[in-house]
C-alpha positions in Angstrom: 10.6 66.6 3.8 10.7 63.6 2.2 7.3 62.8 -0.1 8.8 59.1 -0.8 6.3 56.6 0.3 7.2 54.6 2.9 8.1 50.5 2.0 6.4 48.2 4.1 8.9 45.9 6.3 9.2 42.5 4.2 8.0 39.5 6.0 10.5 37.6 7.4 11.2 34.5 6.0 9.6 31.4 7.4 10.9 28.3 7.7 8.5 25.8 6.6 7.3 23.6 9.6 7.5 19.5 9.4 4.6 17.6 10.3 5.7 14.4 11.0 2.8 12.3 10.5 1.6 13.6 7.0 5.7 13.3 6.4 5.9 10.4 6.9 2.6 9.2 5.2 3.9 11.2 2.4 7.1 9.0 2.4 5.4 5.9 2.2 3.0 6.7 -0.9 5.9 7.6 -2.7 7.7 4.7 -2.1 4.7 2.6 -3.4 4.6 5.2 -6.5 8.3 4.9 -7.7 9.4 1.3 -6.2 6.5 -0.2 -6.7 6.1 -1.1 -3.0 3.7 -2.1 -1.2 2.5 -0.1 1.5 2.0 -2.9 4.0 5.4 -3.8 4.1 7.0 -0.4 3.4 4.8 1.2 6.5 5.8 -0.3 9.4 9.5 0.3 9.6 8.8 3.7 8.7 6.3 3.7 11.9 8.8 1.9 13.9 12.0 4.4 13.4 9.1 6.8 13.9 8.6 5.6 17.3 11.7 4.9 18.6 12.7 8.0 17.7 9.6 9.5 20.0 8.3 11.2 17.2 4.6 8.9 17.2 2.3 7.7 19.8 -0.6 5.7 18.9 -2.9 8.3 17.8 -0.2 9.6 15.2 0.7 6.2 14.6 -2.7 5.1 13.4 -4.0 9.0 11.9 -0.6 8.3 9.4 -1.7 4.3 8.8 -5.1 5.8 7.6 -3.7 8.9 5.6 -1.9 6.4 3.5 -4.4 3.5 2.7 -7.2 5.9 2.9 -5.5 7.8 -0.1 -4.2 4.7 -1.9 -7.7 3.0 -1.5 -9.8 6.1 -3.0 -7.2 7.4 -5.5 -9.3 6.7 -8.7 -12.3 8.9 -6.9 -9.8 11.6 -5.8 -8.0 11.7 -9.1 -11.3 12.2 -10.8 -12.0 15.2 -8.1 -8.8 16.5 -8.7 -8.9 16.7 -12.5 -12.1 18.6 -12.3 -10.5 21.4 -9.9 -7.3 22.1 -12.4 -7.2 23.2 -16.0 -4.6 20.6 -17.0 -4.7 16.7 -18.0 -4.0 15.0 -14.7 -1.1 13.3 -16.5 0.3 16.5 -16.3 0.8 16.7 -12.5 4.2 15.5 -11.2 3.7 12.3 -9.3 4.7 13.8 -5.6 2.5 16.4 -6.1 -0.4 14.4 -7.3 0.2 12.6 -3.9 0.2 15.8 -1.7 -3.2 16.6 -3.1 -4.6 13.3 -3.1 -3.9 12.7 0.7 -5.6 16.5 1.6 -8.4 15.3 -0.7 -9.0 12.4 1.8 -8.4 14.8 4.9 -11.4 16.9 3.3 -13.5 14.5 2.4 -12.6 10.6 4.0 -12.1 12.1 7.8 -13.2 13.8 10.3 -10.4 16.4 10.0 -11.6 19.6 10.3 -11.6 21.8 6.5 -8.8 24.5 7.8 -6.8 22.0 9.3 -6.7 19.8 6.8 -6.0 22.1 3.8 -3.4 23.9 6.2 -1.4 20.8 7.3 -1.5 20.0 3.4 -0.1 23.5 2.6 2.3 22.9 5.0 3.7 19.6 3.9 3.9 21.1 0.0 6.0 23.7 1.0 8.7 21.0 3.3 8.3 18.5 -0.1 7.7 20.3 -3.3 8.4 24.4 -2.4 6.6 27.4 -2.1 5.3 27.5 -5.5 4.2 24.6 -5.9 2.7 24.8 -2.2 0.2 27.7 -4.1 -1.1 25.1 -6.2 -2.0 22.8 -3.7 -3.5 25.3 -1.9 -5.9 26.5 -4.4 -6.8 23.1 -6.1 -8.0 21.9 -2.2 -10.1 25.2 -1.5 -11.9 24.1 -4.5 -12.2 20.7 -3.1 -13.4 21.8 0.3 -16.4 23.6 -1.2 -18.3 20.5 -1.6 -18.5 17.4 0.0 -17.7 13.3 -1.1 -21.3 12.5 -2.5 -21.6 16.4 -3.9 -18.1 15.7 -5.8 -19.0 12.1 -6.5 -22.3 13.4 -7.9 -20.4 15.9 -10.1 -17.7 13.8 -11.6 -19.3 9.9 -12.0 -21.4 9.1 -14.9 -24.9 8.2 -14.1 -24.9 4.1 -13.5 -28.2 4.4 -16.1 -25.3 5.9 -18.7 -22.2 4.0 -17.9 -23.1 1.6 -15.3 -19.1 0.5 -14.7 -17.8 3.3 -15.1 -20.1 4.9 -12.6 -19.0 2.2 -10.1 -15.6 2.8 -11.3 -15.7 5.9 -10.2 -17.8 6.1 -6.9 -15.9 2.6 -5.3 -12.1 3.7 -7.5 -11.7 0.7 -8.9 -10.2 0.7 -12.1 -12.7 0.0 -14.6 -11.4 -3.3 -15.7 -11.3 -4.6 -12.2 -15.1 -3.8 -12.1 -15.9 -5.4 -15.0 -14.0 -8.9 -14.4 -15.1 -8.8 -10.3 -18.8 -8.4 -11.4 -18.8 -11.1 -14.0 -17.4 -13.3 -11.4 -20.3 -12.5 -9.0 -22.8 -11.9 -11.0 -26.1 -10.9 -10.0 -26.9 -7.3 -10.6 -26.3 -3.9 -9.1 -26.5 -4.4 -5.4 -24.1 -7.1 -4.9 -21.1 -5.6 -7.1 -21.5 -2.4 -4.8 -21.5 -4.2 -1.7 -18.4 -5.8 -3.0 -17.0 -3.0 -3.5 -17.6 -1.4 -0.6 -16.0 -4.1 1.5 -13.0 -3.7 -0.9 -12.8 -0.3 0.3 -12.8 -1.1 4.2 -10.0 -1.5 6.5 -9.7 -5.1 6.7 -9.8 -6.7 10.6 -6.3 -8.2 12.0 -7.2 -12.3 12.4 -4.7 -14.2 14.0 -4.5 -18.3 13.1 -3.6 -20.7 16.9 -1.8 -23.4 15.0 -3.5 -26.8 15.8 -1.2 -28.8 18.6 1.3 -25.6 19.2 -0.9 -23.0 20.1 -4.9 -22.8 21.1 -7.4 -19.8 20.3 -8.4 -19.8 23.8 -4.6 -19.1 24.5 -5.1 -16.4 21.8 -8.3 -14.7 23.4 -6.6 -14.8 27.3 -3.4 -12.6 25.7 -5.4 -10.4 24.0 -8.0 -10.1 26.7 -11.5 -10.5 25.7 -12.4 -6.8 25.3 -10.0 -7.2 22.0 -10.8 -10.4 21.1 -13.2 -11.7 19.0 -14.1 -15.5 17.7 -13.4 -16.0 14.2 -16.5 -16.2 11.9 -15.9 -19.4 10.3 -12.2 -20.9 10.8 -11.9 -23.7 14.5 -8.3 -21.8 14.6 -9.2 -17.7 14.1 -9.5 -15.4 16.8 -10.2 -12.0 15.0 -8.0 -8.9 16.9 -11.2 -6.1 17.6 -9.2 -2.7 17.9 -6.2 -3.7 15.4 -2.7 -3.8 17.5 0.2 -5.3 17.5 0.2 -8.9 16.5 4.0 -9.7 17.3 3.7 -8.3 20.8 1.8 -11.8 21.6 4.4 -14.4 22.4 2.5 -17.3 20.3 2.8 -15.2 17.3 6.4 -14.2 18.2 7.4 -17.9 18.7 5.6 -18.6 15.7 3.3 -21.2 17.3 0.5 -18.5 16.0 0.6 -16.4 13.1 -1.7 -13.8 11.0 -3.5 -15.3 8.1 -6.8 -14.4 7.2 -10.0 -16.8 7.5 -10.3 -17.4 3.9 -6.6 -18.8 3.5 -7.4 -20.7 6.5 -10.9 -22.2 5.5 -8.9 -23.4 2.0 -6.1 -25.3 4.0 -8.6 -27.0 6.8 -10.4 -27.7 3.8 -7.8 -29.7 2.2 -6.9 -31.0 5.4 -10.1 -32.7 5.8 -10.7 -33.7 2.5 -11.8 -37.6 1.9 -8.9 -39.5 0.8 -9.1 -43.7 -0.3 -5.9 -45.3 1.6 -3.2 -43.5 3.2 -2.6 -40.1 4.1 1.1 -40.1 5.1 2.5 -37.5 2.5 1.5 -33.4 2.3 3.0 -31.3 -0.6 2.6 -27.0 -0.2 3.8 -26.7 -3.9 3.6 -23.0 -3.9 4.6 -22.5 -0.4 5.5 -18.8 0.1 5.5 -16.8 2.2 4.5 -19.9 4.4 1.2 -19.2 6.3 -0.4 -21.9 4.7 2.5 -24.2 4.7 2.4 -23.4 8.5 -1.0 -24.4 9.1 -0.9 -27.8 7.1 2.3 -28.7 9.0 0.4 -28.6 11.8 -2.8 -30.4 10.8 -0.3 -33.3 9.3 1.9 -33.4 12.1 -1.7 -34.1 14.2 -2.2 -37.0 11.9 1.7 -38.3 11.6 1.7 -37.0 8.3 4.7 -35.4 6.8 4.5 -32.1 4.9 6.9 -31.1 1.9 6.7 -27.0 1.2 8.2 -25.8 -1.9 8.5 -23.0 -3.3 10.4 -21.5 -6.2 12.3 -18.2 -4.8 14.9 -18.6 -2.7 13.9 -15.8 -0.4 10.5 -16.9 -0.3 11.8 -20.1 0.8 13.2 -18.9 3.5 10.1 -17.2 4.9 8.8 -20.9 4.5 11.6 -21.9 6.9 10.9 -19.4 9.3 6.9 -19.6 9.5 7.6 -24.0 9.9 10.2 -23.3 12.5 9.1 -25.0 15.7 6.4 -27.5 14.1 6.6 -30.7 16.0 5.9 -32.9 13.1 8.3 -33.8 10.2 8.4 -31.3 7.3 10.8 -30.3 4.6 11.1 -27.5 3.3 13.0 -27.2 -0.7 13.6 -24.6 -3.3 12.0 -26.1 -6.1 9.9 -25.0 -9.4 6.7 -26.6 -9.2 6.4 -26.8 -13.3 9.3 -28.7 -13.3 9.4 -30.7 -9.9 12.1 -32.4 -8.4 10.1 -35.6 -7.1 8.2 -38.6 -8.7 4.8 -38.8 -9.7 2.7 -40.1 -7.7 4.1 -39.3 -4.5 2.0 -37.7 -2.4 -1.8 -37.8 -0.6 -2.6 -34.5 -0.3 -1.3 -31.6 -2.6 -1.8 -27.7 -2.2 -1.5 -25.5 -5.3 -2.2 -21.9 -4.2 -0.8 -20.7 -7.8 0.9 -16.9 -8.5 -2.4 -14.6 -9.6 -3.1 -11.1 -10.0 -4.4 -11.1 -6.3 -7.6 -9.0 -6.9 -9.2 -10.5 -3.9 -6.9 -8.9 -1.7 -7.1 -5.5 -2.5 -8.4 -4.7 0.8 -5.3 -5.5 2.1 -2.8 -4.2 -0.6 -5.0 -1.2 -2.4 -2.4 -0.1 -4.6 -2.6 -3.4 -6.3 -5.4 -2.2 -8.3 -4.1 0.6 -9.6 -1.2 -1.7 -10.3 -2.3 -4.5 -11.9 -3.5 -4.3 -15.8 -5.7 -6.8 -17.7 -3.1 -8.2 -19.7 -1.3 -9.4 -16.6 -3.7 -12.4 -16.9 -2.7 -13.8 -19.7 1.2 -14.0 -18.1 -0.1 -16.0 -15.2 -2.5 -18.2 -17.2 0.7 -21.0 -18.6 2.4 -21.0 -15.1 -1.3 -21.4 -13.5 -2.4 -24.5 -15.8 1.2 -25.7 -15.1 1.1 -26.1 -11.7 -2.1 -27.8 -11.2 -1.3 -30.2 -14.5 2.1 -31.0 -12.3 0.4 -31.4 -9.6 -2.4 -33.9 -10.7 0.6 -36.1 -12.0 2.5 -35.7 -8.2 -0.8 -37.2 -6.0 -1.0 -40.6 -6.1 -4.5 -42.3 -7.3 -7.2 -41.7 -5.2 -5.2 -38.5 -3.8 -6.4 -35.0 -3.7 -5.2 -31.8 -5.0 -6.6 -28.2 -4.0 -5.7 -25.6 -6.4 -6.2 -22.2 -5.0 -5.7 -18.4 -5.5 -6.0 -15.1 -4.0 -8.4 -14.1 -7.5 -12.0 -14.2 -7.9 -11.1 -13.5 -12.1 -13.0 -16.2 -14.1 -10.1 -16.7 -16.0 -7.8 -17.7 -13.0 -10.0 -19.6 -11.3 -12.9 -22.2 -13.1 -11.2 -21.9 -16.7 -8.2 -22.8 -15.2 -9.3 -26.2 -13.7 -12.0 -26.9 -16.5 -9.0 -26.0 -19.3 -6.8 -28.8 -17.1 -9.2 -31.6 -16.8 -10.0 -30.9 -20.5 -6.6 -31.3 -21.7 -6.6 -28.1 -23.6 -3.1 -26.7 -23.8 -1.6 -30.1 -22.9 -2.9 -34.3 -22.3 -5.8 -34.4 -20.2 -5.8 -35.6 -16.6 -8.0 -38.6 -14.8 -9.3 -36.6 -12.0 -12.8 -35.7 -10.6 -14.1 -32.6 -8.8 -14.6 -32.9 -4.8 -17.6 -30.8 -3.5 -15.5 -28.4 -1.2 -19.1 -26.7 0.2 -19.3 -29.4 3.3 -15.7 -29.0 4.5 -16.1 -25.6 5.2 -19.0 -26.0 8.0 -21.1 -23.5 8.5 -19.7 -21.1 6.0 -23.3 -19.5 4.3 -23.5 -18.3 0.2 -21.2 -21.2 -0.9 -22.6 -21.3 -4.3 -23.9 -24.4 -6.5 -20.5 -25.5 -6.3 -18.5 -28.3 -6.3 -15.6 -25.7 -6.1 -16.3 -22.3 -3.5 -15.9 -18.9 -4.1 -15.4 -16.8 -1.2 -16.0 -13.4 -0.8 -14.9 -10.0 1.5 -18.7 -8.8 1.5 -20.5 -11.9 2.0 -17.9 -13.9 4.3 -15.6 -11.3 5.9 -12.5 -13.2 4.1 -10.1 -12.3 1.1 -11.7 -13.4 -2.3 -10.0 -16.7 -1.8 -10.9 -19.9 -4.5 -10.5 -23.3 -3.8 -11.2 -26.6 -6.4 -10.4 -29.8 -4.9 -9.7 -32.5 -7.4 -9.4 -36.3 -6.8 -7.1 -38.2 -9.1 -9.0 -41.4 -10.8 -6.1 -42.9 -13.2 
């Protein structure tokens, strides 16, 4: 007889399976990690081989799109969950893996996915991406997480605002705490309105589509769309706002280009220009930072309404050709040149109407490019601050007398925005300029919490619109 215990049959091996929605997601947040992508640009090809390989319909389509900017837009609050759940510096977790636990962190606690599923599918992808050990530690880290949920873990790992009131909202609304800092000197006020801000920098942003004037109408807009998914723009003659998301090419205006998607606030500063007061003629329109070209596009058409002829320029070559592109089509005359707008190819003087929408650090668009916080660093500033003050000084020398320039970024920052136009007119840095502010508050009608002006502010939480600045100076001398 033999007294030998008996060896239990070994499992047999299983093959991890591949989800290919969290896959996927997964491939995108490491292409914004290591390439420094950006995830709108990097996710839609990846969701169009997805498709045409019949992989996604629209429910995996769109559970993928929010997987990756859900995770992107709270990674400073997730991180801070994380590191509480693991007895290691968070530097110390490989990147890939960091983004594994991030995105089941935002399964747990940013959707409605149910707790076993979500810590499941996240097992699951480990073991396809990083192995089965690895695939353990995931595990265990987000059975900690589940255990509580956002405002239980947010409770736990924020300072109280009365102890640290920034990095309290640093924490809560992941925003680095710089970001916070400059964003709430710009609005100031106190506690409420910084939150709110916040907040809206947190939310998915709406799709809003632009019907350039004389090539395209927004009623022609609202009839493709259907009115069920279609909604008037807030502020802008030429928005209509897209109410379930979509696919904006699929419409044949924005296909043929005689429409395009730009949101309110870049529209509002280029109307705004448009329809700025001018003494004598208004024949000549410079775009001197014209990329990609959804400004450039708009103007053209505006100018080409009033016989006016539109220069776009734009420094990089393959920026300039987006330029060409989003102009293609306009019925009016328009140029469009590779050209350094520090160091400009045409005469002083030369033009009516001149837009500056300088290079920035583009913190008023972080709901629609949320890795950019984590990104961008403070000291980024002070690169963009010469080539800022540069531009508009070149530009105030290009409008002729009684011309008008509009100098505009995607930056609420203080120091990219007011300083920048008070340092020019000053002549700090350089000889000052003849030229006196235009009160931009009455050409954007209708448009509420404008400010004491004369220069505008806009804002995601109070106007629906990227953090979009405009000044509008008139040259005297």
């Amino acid at each position: 007889m033999n007294d030998q215990p008996r060896r239990r049959p070994a499992k047999p091996h299983r093959r991890p399976k591949k989800d290919p929605v969290r896959f996927l997601a997964f491939e995108a947040l490491r292409a914004v990690d290591e390439r420094d992508a950006y995830a709108n640009l990097v996710l839609p090809p990846l969701l169009k081989k997805a498709r045409a390989k019949g992989d996604f319909d629209h429910r995996d389509a769109a559970l993928a799109t929010e997987l990756v900017y859900g995770t992107l837009r709270r990674q400073g609050t997730y991180d801070a969950i994380v590191a509480a759940c693991i007895d290691r510096p968070l530097r110390e977790v490989d990147p890939p893996v960091l983004d594994v636990l991030n995105m089941g962190v935002h399964q747990l606690l940013g959707t409605r996915i149910p707790t076993h599923a979500a810590v499941s599918a996240s097992v699951e992808l480990a073991r396809v991406v990083l192995g089965e050990g690895r695939a353990k530690f995931v595990n265990a880290v987000l059975r900690k997480v589940s255990a509580d949920d956002l405002d239980g873990w947010v409770e736990r790992v924020a300072p109280s605002y009365e102890e640290d009131a920034e990095d309290h909202l640093a924490v809560v609304h992941s925003h680095p705490r710089w970001i916070v800092s400059a964003l709430w000197d710009a609005l100031g006020g106190g506690r409420a309105g910084i939150e709110d801000l916040l907040e809206a920098d947190n939310e998915r942003p709406e799709v809003t589509l632009v019907a350039r004037p004389g090539r395209s109408t927004t009623g022609e807009l609202v009839e493709a769309l259907g009115e069920e998914n279609a909604l008037p723009g807030r502020w802008s003659p030429y928005a209509v706002r897209m109410a379930e998301g979509g696919e904006p090419g699929a419409l044949a205006a924005v296909s043929e280009g005689r429409a395009g998607v730009q949101d309110e606030g870049s529209q509002l500063v280029a109307a705004a220009l448009a329809n700025a007061p001018l003494e004598g003629g208004d024949t000549r329109w410079l775009d001197g930072c014209a990329g990609p070209g959804g400004k450039a596009a708009l103007l053209a058409a505006l100018a080409a309404g009033r016989g006016a002829a539109l220069l776009a320029a734009e420094k990089q070559p393959h920026r300039a050709r987006l330029v060409e592109r989003a102009l293609a089509g306009n019925p009016g005359p328009y140029q469009v040149v590779t050209a350094d707008g520090t160091r400009p190819p045409w005469r002083p003087g030369s033009f009516d109407r001149i837009l500056m929408d300088v290079p920035c650090s583009g913190l008023g668009a972080l709901r629609r490019r949320p890795e950019a916080r984590w990104r961008r660093r403070k000291e980024d500033l002070e690169s963009f601050a010469p080539l800022q003050r540069g531009l508009l000084r070149e530009a105030l020398k290009a409008v002729r007398v009684g011309g008008v320039v509009g100098y505009a970024t995607c930056s609420p920052h203080l120091a990219e925005t007011r300083v920048v136009v008070e340092d020019v007119l000053k002549g700090r840095g350089g000889a000052p300029v003849e030229a006196e502010w235009v009160d931009a508050r009455p050409l954007m009608p209708g448009v509420p919490a404008l400010g004491d002006g004369p220069d505008v502010q806009l804002w995601p939480h109070l106007h629906g619109t990227d953090a979009m600045y405009l000044a509008l100076l008139r040259r005297t001398a």
